[in-house]
N, C-alpha and C positions, 0 to 999 in steps of 0.2 A: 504494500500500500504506500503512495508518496506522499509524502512529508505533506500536514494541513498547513494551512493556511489560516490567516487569524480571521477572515471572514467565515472558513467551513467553521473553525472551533466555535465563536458565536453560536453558528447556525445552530451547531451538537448541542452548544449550552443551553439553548433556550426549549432544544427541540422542536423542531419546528419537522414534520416528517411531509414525504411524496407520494401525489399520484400521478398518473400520465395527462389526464386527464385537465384542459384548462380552466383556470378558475372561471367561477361565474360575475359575471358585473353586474352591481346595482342598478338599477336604473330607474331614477325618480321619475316619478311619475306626474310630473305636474310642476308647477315654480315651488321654489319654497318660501313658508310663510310662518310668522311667528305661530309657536306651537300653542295651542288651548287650552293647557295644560302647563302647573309650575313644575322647573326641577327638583321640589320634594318629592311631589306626586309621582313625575318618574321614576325617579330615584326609587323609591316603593315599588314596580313595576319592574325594575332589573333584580333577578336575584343574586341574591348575598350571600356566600358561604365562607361569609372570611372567618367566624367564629363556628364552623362545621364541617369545614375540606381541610384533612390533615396530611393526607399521603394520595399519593396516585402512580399506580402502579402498571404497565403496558407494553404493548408490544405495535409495530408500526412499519411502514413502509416508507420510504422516501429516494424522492426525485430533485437533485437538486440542478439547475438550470441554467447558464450563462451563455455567451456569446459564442459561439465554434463549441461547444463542450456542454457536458452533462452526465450524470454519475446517477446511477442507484442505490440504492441500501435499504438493508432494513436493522431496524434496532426494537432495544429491548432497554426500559428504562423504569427508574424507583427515586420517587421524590418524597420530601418532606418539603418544610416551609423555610429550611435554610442548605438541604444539601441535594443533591441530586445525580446517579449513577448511573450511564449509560454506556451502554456495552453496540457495536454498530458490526455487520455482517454486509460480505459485497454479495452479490449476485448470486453467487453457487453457495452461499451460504457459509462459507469461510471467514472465521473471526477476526477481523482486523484491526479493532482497538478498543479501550475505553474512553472515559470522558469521566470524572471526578470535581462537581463543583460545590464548591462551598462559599462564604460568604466572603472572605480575601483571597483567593485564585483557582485558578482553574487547573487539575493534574491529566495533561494529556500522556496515553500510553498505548506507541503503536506497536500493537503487538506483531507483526510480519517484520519489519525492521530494527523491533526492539531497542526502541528510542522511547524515554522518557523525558516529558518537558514539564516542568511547572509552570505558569505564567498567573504570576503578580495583577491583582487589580485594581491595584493602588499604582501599578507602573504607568509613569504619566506618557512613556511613548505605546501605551498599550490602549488608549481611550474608549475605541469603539469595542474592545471587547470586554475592557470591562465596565464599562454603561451596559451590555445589553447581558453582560452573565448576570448582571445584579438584579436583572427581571428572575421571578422564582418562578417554578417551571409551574405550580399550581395557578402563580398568577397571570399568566400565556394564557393556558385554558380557560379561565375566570378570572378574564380583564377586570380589575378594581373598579367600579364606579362609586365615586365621591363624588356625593353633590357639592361641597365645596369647589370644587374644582372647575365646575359647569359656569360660565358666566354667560351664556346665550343658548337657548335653545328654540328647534324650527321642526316643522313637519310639511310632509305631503300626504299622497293619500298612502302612502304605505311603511313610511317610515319617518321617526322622530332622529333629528341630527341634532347632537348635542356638541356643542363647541369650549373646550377649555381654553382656562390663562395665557395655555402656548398656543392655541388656533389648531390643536388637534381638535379633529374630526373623527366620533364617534355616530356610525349609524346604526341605530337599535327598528327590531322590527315594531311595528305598535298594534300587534296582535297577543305578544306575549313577551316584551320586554326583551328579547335577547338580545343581546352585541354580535353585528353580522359584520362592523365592518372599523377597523381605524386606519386613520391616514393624519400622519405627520406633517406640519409647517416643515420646510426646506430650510429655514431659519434656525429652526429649535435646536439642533442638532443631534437627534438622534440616528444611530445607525442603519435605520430602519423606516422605508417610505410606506408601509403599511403593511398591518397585518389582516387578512379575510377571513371570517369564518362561515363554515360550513358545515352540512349535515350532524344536526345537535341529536343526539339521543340521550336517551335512560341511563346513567350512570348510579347505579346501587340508587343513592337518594339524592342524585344529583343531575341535571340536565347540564352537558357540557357539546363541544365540537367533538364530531368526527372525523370532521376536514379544517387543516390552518393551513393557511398560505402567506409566508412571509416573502417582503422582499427590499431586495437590500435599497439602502439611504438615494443612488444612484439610478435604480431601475434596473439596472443591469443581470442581478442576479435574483433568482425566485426560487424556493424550496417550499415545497406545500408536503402536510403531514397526512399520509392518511392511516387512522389509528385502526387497530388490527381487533389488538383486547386493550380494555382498559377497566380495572378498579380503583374501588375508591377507600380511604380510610382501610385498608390491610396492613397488615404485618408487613414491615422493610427489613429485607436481609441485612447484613453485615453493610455498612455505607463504605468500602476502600475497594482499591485496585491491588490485588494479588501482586506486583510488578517482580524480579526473581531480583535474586542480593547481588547478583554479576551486573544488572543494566541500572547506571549511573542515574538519577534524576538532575536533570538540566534544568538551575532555575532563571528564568529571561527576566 
């Protein structure tokens, strides 16, 4: 497997998995108009699981996407709400590394080249990756919504867009509250020009995606998740990477 790159690692960090298949676009349906409704009232309306989603545990496909080039994989990954351990497989299903994130860096370990890296996320030449490792893999799936955070919100006939402090763009549907859609101010500086979400199902006691589609700050590159198995609040293995006492850890 060749050496990642600090945009795949992101990618792995946040988990973001692939289908082949292209995302779908919104498409408002009408101008938009201030909505009839306050942002408390929606606010109520999106659900909440910050004090009831502890662990998420799954399995997943992924297609990630750039210009002349593009990769498959599938992974298998176990989160809590500050660490998270993903294990990635190429095509014929041959193991090719892990991914070890926790709250100050990230432990890459490619297991076919038997290269370990650590990468610092307090290192200031490291920026985009660590702003978007410091996204926690439960909250990917279960975008945070703060009404604080809301200072404008709009509807059409079929969705409420909700605009924060930085001029992200949040669009929920206004049948049943979910977050189908973010997209970032080019300003703000996040790594990331928006995330999509897709195909929501039954999670234990949770409605979450079964399809995410990130993509990168740029446009250039896309990687969309699409989840295999997925639970909720189970049992987490062991949280490290097995690495053997002969392959050094390289820390960046």
């Amino acid at each position: 497997m060749r050496h990642l790159s600090p945009f795949t690692v992101l990618i792995f960090t946040i988990l973001i998995f692939a289908g082949c298949r292209p995302t779908h676009e919104l498409i408002e349906t009408g101008e938009l108009e201030h909505a009839d409704i306050g942002i408390e009232e929606l606010s109520e309306m999106v659900p909440d699981y910050l004090e009831s989603l502890y662990t998420l545990s799954g399995s997943g496909r992924a297609l990630i996407s750039q210009p002349g080039n593009s990769d498959r994989l599938t992974l298998d990954f176990h989160s809590d709400r500050e660490t998270s351990l993903l294990t990635f497989r190429n095509r014929l299903g041959i193991e090719g590394g892990q991914l070890l994130v926790q709250n100050d860096s990230v432990l890459v370990y490619n297991r076919i080249d038997k290269v370990a890296e650590k990468i610092s996320l307090k290192d200031a030449n490291l920026t985009d990756v660590g702003t978007l490792a410091t996204i926690n893999l439960i909250e990917l799936f279960h975008f945070p919504f703060h009404e604080h955070n809301i200072t404008d919100l709009f509807q059409d006939n079929q969705f409420y867009v909700a605009i924060t402090g930085d001029d992200t763009r949040i669009t929920i549907d206004r049948d049943n509250g979910l977050i189908l859609d973010l997209q970032t101010h080019p300003d703000a500086g996040y790594p990331y020009s928006r995330i999509h979400y897709e195909a929501y199902g039954s999670y234990g006691d949770f409605t979450l995606p079964g399809k995410i589609t990130i993509f990168s700050s740029d446009g250039e590159i896309r990687v969309t998740f699409l989840v295999r198995q997925l639970q909720t609040n189970s049992e987490l293995p062991d949280m490290e990477i097995p690495i053997p006492e002969e392959v050094p850890i390289i820390v960046l």
